[in-house]
N, C-alpha and C positions, 0 to 999 in steps of 0.2 A: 197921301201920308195919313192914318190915322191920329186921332186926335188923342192927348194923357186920356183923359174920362173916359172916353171909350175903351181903351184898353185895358184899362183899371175894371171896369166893368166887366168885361171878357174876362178877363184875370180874376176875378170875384166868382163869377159864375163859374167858370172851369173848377173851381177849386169848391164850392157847394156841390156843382154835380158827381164829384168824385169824393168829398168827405160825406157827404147823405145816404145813408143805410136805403132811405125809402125818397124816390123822387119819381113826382105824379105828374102830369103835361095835362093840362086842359084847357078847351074852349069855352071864354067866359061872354062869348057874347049874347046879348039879349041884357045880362043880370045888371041891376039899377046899383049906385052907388052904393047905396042902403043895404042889399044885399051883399053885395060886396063885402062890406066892411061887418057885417051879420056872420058869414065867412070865416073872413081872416079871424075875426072873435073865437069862433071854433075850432079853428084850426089851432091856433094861441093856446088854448087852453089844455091841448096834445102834447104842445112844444113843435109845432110844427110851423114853417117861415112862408107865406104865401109870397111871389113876386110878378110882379106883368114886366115881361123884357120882349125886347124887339128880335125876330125871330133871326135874324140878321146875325145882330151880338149873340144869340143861343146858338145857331150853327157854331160861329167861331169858338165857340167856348166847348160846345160837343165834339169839334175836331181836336180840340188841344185834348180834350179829357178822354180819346180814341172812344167817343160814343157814335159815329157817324151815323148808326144806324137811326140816329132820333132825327135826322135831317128830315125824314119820309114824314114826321109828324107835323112840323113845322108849317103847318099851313094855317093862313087866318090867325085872328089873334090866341092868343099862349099865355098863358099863365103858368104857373111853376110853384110846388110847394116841395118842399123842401123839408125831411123829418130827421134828424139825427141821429135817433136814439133808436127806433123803433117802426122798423119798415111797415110792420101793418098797421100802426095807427092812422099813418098819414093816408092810406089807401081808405080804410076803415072812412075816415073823418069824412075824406073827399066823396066816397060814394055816398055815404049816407046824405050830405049834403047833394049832391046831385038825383038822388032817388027823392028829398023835401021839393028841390027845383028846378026843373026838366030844363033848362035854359043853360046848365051846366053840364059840359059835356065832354069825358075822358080820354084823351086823345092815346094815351101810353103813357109808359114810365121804365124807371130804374132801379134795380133793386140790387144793392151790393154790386156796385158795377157792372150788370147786364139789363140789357134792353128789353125792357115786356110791354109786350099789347094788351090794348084793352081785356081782354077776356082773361090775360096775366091780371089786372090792376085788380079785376072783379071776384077774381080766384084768391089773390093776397088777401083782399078784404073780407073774405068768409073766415079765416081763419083766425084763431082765437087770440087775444093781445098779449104781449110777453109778461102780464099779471097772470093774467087765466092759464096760460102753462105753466108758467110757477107751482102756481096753486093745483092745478091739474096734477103735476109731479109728486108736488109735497103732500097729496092725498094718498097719489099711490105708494109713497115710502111709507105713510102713517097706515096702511091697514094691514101689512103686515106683525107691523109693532104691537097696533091694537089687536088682532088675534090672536098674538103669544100673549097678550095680559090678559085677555079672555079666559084660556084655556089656563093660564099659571093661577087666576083665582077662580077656575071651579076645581081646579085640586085644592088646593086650601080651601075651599067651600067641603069638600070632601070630606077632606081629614077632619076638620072640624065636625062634621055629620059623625064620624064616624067615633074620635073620641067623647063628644057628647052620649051616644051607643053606651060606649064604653061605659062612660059614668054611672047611666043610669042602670046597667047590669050591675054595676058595682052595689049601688046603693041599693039596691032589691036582694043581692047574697047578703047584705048585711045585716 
């Protein structure tokens, strides 16, 4: 018969892996405390929730959450980050952190409820963070804009050339 804690646990986890936009698996072992918590700090500062769960309770939690497929990852110890908001950050964060400490090592993830492989996790991570397309967007709506006020003040740059013209004919027949 399982234990409340445990289940509570399972029940926590099933419900992170299915509320997280971006969810990363990796093997943390070799990495010192120190490191570790060097880690979580940066991940923290993404918004993203680092956790070590026993691969036992993440099976159970990836069967309730119809993830089965992250069962094949599940070997050796696991770690688990967790992003909310923003599925390439947490990919972003983790790689970069595992390209500073080769002892870090991406086993797969989640992304909006489907299962990716590493070479998914490395793929998300190239991609630009929900700031930089924003901003990417909001560039390409503004250069349109900016071209019509371009083009609308060299006619008025114009006319003005040209009643200036005007002027000084005037002032010469006079």
């Amino acid at each position: 018969m399982p234990r409340p804690e445990k289940v509570a646990i399972v029940e926590e986890l099933a419900d992170k892996l299915l509320k997280g936009q971006g969810v990363v698996l990796a093997d943390y072992r070799g990495l010192s405390v120190k490191e570790i918590t060097a880690l979580r700090s940066e991940l923290r500062k993404v918004g993203v929730e680092f956790k070590v769960v026993k691969n036992t309770l993440t099976r159970l939690a990836a069967r309730k959450a119809d993830l089965e497929e992250l069962e094949s990852v599940l070997v050796g110890p696991t770690a688990i980050a967790f992003g909310y908001d923003d599925p390439v950050a947490v990919a972003k964060a983790i790689s970069d952190f595992a390209k500073k400490n080769d002892k870090l090592k991406v086993k797969g993830g989640v992304v909006d409820g489907k299962v990716i492989d590493v070479e998914g996790v490395e793929a998300l991570a190239k991609l630009p963070s929900k700031p930089e397309l924003l901003a990417q967007v909001l560039r390409g709506m503004q250069a349109p804009i900016g071209g019509l006020v371009n083009v609308l003040h060299g006619v008025l740059r114009n006319l003005v050339y040209v009643l200036e013209a005007v002027r000084k004919q005037k002032e010469e027949a006079a």
